[in-house]
C-alpha positions, -999 to +999 in steps of 0.1 A: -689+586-060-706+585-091-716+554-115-704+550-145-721+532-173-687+520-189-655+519-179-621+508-203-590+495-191-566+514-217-529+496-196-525+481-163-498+502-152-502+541-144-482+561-175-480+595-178-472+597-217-500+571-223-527+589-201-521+625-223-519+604-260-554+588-246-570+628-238-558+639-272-572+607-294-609+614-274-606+650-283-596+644-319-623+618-324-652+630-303-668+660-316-679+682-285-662+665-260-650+697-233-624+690-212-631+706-179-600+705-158-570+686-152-566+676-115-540+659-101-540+641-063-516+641-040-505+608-048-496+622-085-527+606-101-539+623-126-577+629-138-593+644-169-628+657-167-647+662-199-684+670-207-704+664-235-740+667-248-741+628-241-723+625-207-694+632-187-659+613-195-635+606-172-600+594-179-576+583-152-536+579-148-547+562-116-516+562-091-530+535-063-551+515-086-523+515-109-535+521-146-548+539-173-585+538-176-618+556-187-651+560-169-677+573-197-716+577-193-713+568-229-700+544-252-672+558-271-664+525-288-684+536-325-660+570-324-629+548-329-644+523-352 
């Protein structure tokens, strides 16, 4: 599995509704960020790829962790500043 430089706690319980708001503020504030896919597990957790020139962006609805959460190569703090 692959390392992450940083990684955001976004709530500590998984939720759907928060999970697809948190894919569509990245989009709107990131320029270039391309979502690959949506997959889903059979556990119902869900996972958003996206690529950009600057790294690869994962956010989770993670079912058995339980939470919302990014993994980012990047820090995408000074977009939301």
């Amino acid at each position: 599995m692959k390392e992450y430089a940083y990684n955001y706690s976004i709530c500590n319980q998984p939720d759907e509704d928060i999970f697809h708001r948190q894919c569509a503020a990245l989009v709107k504030h990131i320029p270039g960020l391309e979502p690959e896919r949506l997959l889903q597990d059979v556990d119902g957790t869900l996972i958003q790829i996206y690529h950009h020139r600057r790294g690869d962006l994962l956010v989770w609805n993670d079912m058995q962790v339980g939470g919302v959460y990014i993994e980012s190569d990047f820090d995408i703090e000074p977009y939301f500043e």
